[in-house]
N, C-alpha and C positions, 0 to 999 in steps of 0.2 A: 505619525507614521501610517503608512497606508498598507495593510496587510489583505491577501488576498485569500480567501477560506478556499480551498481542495477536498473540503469534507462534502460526500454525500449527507443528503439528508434521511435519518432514519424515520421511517413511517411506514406503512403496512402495504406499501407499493415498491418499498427500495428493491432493485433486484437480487436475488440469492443464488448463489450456487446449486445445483440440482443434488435433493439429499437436506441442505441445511435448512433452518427452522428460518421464516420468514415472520419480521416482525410484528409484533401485536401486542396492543396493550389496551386498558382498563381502567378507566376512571372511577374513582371512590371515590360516594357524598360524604365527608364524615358531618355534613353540618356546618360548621363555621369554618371549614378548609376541607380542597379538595387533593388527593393522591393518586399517584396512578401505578398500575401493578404494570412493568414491562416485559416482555419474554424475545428472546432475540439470543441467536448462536455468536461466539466469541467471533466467528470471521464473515460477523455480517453488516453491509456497509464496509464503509474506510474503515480497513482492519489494519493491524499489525500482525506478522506472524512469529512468534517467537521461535529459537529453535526445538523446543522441547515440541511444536509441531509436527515432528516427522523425524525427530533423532530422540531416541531413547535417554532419558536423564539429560537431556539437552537441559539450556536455562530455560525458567518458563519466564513469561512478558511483565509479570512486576519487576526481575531482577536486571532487566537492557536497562544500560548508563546513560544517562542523558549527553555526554558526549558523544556518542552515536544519534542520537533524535533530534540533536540540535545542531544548528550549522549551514555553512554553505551547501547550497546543493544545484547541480545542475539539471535545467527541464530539456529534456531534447525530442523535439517535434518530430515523429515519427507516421504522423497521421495519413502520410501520404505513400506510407510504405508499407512493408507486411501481406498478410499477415504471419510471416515467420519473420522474426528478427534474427541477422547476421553478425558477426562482429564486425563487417564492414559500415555497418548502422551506426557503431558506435565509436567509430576511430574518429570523429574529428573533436569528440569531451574532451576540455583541455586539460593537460597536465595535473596534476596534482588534485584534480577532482574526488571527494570521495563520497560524495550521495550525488545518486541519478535517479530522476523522474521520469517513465518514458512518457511521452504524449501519443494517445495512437487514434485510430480512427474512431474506437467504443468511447471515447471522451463525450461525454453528456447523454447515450444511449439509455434507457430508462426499462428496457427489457432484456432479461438474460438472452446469449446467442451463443453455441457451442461451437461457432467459427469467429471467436475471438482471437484479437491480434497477440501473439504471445514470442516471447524468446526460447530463440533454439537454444540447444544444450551447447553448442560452440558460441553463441553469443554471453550466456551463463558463466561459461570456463574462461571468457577473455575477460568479462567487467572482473572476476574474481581474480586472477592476475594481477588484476590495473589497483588491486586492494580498494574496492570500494565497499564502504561500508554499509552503507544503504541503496536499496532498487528498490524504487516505488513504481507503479503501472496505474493504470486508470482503467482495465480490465478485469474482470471476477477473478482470474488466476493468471501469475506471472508463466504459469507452465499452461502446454496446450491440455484441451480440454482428455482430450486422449492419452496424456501423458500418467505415468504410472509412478511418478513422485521422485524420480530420480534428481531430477531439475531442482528442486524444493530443497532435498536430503547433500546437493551438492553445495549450495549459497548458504542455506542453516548448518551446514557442517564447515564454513567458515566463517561461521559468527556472523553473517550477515544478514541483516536483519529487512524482509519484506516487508511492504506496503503495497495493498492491491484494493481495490476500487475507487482509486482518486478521483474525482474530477480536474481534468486539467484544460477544461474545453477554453476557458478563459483568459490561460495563460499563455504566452510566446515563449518559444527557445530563450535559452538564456540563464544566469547567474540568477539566484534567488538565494535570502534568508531562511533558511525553516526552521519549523516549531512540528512536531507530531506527537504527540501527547498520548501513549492509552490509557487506558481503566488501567487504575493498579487493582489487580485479578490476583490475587497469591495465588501460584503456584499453577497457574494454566498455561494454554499452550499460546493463548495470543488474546485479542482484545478489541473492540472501536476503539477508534481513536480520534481525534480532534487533529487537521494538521495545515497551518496556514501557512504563507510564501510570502517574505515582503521582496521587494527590488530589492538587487543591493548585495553585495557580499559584506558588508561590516557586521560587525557585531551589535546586539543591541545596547 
């Protein structure tokens, strides 16, 4: 099977949100094997957001069901649109869809930009409608940079579970397998995470 990785890679250049902790790490000689001390914020790189990120006694990212993280999902290329997304962007996801990857222009950018492509608040309230369980973005935040969290507090107060700094530079519109794996973190508000696409809507 031929699986396509959407994980940034973490190293002390991945871009970060303005505020969080950019990573770094340290190599230990013990002698006969080497360790390394990492430091790195829950939502940096390919994160997960759980809801306890922005809803009070929300779940935090060890307790989301793997039937939610696993499954069909659809990428819909968006890279030639924005940067505010519409729910007319997203009326042609077919039917019975319930994870969507948006694709947008910041796909493979390598420096944070505060005019990142993000979803309006009527694009937010229609995928929620449409009962999707999952939005993934390939942007630092699925909400614009000047947004004050309402967008967040609206998709995690329905159990819907974000994904933000994908890379999807690689991938076409289309049906895909996913896998998106985080750190099981007890009791935080989100995680990295690991999260590949194969072709294919079957199951593995």
């Amino acid at each position: 099977m031929n699986y396509i990785d959407i994980t940034r890679d973490l190293w002390e250049h991945t871009p970060v949100y303005p505020g969080d902790r950019s990573v770094s790490t340290e190599s230990i000689d013990h002698g006969s094997y080497i360790t390394t001390e990492l430091s790195l914020g829950t939502h940096t790189g390919t994160h997960i957001d759980a809801p306890a990120h922005y809803i009070p006694q929300g779940r935090t990212v060890d307790t989301l069901e793997f039937s939610s993280l696993i499954g069909n999902a659809w990428v819909a290329d968006l890279s030639g649109e924005g940067p505010v997304f519409l729910p007319r962007h997203f009326a042609s996801i077919p039917e019975g869809t319930e994870r969507v990857l948006v694709k947008t222009s910041f796909s493979g950018h390598q420096t944070f930009s505060a005019e990142y492509p993000h979803l309006s608040m009527e694009a937010a309230e229609y995928l929620a409608s449409r009962g999707i369980s999952v939005i993934g973005i390939d942007t630092p935040s699925i909400e614009a940079f000047t947004g004050d969290g309402s967008l967040h507090r609206l998709l995690l107060g329905c159990d819907t579970v974000i994904i933000e700094m994908l890379d999807l530079s690689a991938v076409q519109e289309g049906e895909y397998y996913m896998i998106a794996l985080p750190l099981r973190l007890r009791g935080l508000d989100g995680a990295p995470a690991r999260v590949v696409l194969r072709a294919g809507s079957d199951e593995i």
